[in-house]
N, C-alpha and C positions, 0 to 999 in steps of 0.2 A: 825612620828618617834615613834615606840613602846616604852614601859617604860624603859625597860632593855637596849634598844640602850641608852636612855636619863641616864642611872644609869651611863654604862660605858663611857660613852664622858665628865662627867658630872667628873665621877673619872679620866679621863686624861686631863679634862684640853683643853684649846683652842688650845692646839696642837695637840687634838685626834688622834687616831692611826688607826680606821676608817677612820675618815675625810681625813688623809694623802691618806689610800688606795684607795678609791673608789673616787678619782678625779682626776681633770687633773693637779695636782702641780706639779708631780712629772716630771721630765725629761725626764723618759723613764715609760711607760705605765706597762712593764712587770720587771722592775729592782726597785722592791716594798721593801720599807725598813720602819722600824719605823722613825722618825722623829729626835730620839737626846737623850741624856744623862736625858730629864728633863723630858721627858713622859714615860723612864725605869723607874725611879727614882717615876714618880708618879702609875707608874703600880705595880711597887715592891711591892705589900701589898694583902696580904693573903686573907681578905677580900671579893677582888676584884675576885678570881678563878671563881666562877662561872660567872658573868658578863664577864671575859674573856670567856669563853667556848661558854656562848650563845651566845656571837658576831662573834664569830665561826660559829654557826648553822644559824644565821639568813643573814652574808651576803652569806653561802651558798646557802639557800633556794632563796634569790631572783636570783642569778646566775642559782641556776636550773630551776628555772621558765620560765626565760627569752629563755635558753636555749631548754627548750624543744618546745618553741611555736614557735621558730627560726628555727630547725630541724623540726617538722610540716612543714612547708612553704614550706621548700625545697621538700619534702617527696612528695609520688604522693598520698600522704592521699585528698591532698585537691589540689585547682586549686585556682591561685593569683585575687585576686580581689578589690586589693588595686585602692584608688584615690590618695593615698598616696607616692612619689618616695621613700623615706629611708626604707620600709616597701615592698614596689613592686618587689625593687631588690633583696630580699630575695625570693620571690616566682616567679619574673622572672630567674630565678640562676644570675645574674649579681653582684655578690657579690666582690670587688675589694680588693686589699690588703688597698687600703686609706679609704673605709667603714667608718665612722664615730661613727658608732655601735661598732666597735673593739675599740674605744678608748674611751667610754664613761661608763658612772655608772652608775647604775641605778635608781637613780635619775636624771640623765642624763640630758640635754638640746634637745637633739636629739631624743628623741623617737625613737619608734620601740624596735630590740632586743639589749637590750644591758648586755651580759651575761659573753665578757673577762674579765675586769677587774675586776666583783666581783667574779669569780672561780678563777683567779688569788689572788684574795685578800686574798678569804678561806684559799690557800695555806700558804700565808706568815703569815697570824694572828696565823693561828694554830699552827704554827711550833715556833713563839715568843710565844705564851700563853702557849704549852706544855712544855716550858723551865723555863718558869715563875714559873707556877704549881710545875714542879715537883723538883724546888728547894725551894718551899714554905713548911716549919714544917709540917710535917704530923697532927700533933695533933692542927694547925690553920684552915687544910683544910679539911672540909664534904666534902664525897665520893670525895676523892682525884684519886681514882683510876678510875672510873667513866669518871671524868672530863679530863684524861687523853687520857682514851681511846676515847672518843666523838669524842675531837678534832683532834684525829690522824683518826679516821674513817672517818669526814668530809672531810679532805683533802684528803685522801684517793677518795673518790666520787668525788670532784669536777675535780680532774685529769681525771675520765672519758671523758667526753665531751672534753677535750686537746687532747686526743689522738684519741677518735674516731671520732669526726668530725672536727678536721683541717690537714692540708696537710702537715704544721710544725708546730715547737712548739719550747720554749725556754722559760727557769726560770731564772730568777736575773740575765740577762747580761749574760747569760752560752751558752755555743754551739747550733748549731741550732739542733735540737733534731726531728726523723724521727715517725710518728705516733708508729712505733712498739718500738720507746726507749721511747718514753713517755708512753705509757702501761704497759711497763716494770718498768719505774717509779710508775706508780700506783699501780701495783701488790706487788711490795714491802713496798709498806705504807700500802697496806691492807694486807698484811701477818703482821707488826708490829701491828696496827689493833686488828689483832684476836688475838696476845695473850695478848694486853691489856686489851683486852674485857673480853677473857676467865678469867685472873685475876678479873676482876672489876667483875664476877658472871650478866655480863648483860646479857640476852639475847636477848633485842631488838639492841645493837650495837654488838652482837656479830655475829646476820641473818643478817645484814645491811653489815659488811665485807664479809660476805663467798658470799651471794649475789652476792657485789661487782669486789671481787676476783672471782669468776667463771664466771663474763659478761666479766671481761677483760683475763681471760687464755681463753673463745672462743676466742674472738677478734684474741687471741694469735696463734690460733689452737693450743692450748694444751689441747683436751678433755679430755683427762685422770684428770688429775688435776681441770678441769671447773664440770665436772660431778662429781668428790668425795666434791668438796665443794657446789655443786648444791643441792645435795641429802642429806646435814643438813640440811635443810634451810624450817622450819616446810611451811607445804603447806597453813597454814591460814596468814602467815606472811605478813604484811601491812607494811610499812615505809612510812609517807608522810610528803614534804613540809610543811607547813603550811602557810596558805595565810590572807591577813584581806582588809577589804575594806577602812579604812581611809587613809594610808600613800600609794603615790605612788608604793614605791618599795616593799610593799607586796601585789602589786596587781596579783590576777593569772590570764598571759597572754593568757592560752588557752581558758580565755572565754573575756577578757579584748581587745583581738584584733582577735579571731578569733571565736566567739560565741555572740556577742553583738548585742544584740535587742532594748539597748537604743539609742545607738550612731551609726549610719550607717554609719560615716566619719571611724569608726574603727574596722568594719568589712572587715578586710583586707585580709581574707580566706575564700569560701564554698567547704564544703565535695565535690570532686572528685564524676564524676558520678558511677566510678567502685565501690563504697565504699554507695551510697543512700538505696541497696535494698541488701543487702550481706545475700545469701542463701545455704543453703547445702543441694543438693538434694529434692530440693525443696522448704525445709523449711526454714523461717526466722532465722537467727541466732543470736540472742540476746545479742552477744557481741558486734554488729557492733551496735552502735541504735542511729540511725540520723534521724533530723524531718525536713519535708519543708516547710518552714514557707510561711507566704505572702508578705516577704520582701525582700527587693533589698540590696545588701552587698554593700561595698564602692564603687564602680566605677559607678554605679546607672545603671549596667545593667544585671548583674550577681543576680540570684535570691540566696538566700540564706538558704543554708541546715545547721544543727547547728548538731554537734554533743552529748553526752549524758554525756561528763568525765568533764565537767567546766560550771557550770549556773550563778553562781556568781563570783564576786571578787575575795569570802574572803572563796573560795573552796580550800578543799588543793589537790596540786600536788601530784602523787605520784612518789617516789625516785627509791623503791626495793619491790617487793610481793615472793610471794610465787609462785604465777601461771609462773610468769615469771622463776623464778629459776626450775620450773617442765619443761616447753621448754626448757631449757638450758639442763637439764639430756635429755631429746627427740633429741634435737639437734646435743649433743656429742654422743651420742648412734648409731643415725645413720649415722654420718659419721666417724665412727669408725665401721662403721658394724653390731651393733646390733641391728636388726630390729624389733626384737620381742620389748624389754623395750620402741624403740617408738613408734613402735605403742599402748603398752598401754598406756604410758603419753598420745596419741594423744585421744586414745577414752575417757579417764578418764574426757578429760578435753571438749567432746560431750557429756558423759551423763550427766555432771555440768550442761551443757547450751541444756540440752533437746534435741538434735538435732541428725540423725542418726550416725550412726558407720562409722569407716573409714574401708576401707580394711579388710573384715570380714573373706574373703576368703585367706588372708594372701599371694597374687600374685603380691603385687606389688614391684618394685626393689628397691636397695637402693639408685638410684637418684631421684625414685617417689616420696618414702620416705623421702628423704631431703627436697624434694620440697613440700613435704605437710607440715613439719615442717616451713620450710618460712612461707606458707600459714595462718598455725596457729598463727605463731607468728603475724603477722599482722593484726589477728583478734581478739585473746586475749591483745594484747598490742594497741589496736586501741588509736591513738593519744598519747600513754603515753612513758614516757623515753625518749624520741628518738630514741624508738629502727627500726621505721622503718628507718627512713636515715640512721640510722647505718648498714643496711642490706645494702640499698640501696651503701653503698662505700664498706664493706668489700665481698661482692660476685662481686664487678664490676670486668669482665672480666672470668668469669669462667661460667659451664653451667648455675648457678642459676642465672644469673644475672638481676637486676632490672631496667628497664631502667627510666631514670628521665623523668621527662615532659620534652616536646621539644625533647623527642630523637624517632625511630623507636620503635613502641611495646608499645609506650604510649599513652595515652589520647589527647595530641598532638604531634601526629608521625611529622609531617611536619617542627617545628622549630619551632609555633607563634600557643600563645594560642587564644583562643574562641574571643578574642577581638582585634585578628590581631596583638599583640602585641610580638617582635621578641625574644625568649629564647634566655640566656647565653648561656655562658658554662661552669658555676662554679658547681662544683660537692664537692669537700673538701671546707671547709673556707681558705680562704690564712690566714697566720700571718702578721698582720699590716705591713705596710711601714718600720712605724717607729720605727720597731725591727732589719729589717734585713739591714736599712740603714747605711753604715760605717764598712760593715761586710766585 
C-alpha cells in the first residue's frame, strides 16, 4: 500500500471509502456508494483534497494497468500461453459474463485481469471527492482548481475502456447502457474536463482530455471533432500510469504477466509470430522491438518472445501520447477524405523511426490509405492503450476488419491455437451476471 493510500484510509477511518470500493462487500459490484453518514463526516475536511484526488489517480492507474494487459490477450499482438485457466480464458476469448476477473479488485484473490471494479471505482471516488473539494473554502484548499480538474479527467479516462471493450455497460443500478452511450458518457466528462483543466492553467490534464476526448469522438466517428481536439495535443505529450514493485496492485501487468523472465508460471502471453520481425520494406522497424529469449512461457511449450514497452514491475504504463493523438488527426483525415494530411502524419512518423516513406508517389486510395493508418496504429501503439483490441471491435464487420485469433485471416485461421486448444467466441467483454440479473 503506497503512503498516500495509507494517509487517506487512515483519514476515513475503518470504513474507508476505498476499502468499501474495490471489494466484494458491496451487494452489487457496479452500484458503488460511499459507506454512511460517518465516513462523509470524516472525509469533510479540507485537509484531506489532495489525498482525495490521489486516490482518484491511483485506483485509476491500477484499473488501467490491468486493463490494458487484459486487451493485450485478446489482441492478435500476442498468442495465449497460459498454464493458468482465469488468465487462459482471456487469451482463449472464452471470457463469460460469471468471469471472476469482473468482479474482483485488484488486490483481488483471483488473479489475472482484474480492471472492473477499480475503473468503476475511479468513477464513483471522483465524482464524491469532486463534490467534497469544490465545496471545501477555497482559501483551506492548494490548487483547488487543479484537484478538481484531475479528478474529473480521471474519470473521464477510466470510462474509456467501459465503452470501448465491453459489449454493455451500466453505472449505480442505472439502465443497461450500449457501448456508443457510454462513449457519449465519457465524452461529456471530458468536455467538463477540459474546461476545468483550461481553468486550472494545466497543461498536462488539459493534453490528457483533448487526448481522451478525440480517441473516444473516433470511437464515435465524429472525425471532425476527434481531429480538431487531436491537433492540440503537443506531439512530445507523454501521460503515464505509474507503476511500483512492492504492493501488488501497482504492479505493471504488461510485464508482471506477460513479459516475465522470473516467473514462468506468469508468463501467460508470447508476441504473435506476425509481430517477432515487423519490417517495412525491408527494414527493421523499431517501433515493434521484440526479443527471443531461451525461455519457455507458462504452458512449458510455447517459447517465449518479450516485448520492449514493460521490463519491470515498477515500469509505468502509458495512458495518452502525442504519437497516438498524430494517428488520431491521420486517421480522421482519411476517412474524411483527406489524404494528403495522412499521409504526412504517416511519413512524419517513418522518418521518427528511420524507416522508408509511405506512398511517395501519392497513388494510393483512400481505403489504402485507412488501412495503412491501422497498420501504423498497430505499430506505433505496440502493446499500449489497448488500442489494438480496440481496433480490433470497432472496425469488426466493415472492409478494415481485424480478425481475432481463432477466426479465418488469423494466426489461427482454423478455431485452436498452436497447442490444439479450442478458441471462443468472446470478442466484447460481457458485463458481469450479476449486473444484468433481476433486469
Amino acid at each position: 500500500m503506497t503512503s498516500l493510500m495509507r494517509t487517506w484510509r487512515r483519514g476515513l477511518g475503518a470504513l474507508g471509502a476505498l476499502a468499501a470500493l474495490t471489494t466484494a462487500a458491496c451487494s452489487n459490484l457496479l452500484d458503488v456508494e460511499l459507506p454512511g453518514k460517518v465516513v462523509t463526516e470524516q472525509l469533510d475536511d479540507p485537509a484531506l483534497a489532495s489525498a482525495l484526488a490521489n486516490g482518484v489517480v491511483i485506483t485509476f492507474e491500477c484499473g488501467w494497468s490491468q486493463y490494458v494487459a487484459a486487451a493485450n490477450a485478446m489482441s492478435d499482438q500476442v498468442i495465449s500461453t497460459s498454464g493458468l485457466g482465469n488468465t487462459n480464458v482471456w487469451g482463449m476469448r472464452s471470457v463469460l459474463n460469471t468471469n471472476l476477473n469482473l468482479t474482483d479488485s485488484c488486490d483481488g484473490a483471483v488473479g489475472g485481469y482484474n480492471f472492473l471494479v477499480p475503473l468503476q471505482s475511479t468513477r464513483v471516488l471522483a465524482d464524491q471527492a469532486f463534490t467534497l473539494i469544490d465545496g471545501f473554502p477555497d482559501a483551506r484548499v492548494t490548487n483547488k482548481a487543479f484537484l478538481k480538474a484531475q479528478v474529473k479527467t480521471y474519470a473521464a479516462f477510466a470510462t474509456i475502456p467501459l465503452g470501448e471493450g465491453f459489449c454493455s455497460m451500466a453505472f449505480n443500478q442505472g439502465p443497461i447502457l450500449t457501448p456508443q452511450q457510454t462513449l457519449q458518457d465519457a465524452e461529456a466528462r471530458f468536455t467538463e474536463a477540459l474546461t476545468l483543466a483550461t481553468t486550472a492553467n494545466s497543461a498536462d490534464l488539459r493534453g490528457m482530455a483533448l487526448l481522451g476526448r478525440a480517441r473516444v469522438r473516433l470511437d464515435l466517428g465524429n472525425f471532425a471533432g476527434a481531429r480538431a481536439d487531436a491537433e492540440q495535443v503537443a506531439a512530445n505529450y507523454v501521460k503515464n500510469a505509474t507503476r511500483g514493485a512492492t504492493d501488488r496492485h501497482r504492479w505493471n501487468l504488461l510485464y508482471e504477466f506477460q513479459n516475465n523472465e522470473v516467473s514462468q508460471a506468469l508468463r501467460h502471453t508470447t508476441i504473435a509470430p506476425a509481430f517477432r520481425d515487423v519490417r517495412w520494406q525491408g527494414v527493421a522497424d523499431p517501433r515493434v522491438r521484440v526479443t527471443s529469449t531461451t525461455l519457455l512461457a507458462g504452458d512449458n511449450i510455447s517459447p517465449l518472445f518479450r516485448h520492449a514497452k514493460a521490463l519491470t514491475r515498477s515500469d509505468p504504463v502509458l495512458v495518452a501520447s502525442g504519437r497516438e493523438a498524430r494517428l488520431i488527426v491521420a486517421e480522421a483525415a482519411a476517412r474524411s477524405g483527406d489524404l494528403a494530411t495522412a499521409r504526412t502524419v504517416i511519413n512524419a512518423l517513418h522518418t521518427a523511426a528511420a524507416i522508408p516513406a509511405y506512398d511517395p508517389g501519392n497513388t494510393a486510395t483512400q481505403n489504402e490509405v485507412i488501412a495503412q493508418v491501422i497498420e501504423e496504429r498497430v505499430r506505433e501503439l505496440f502493446m499500449e492503450s489497448g488500442a489494438r483490441y480496440s481496433d480490433h471491435l470497432r472496425f469488426r464487420g466493415t472492409p478494415f476488419q481485424i480478425p481475432f485469433r481463432g477466426e479465418p485471416g488469423s494466426v489461427h485461421p482454423n478455431g485452436v491455437d498452436h497447442r490444439n486448444q479450442q478458441y471462443g467466441t468472446t470478442t466484447c467483454i460481457p458485463l458481469p451476471l450479476s449486473e444484468t440479473l433481476g433486469r
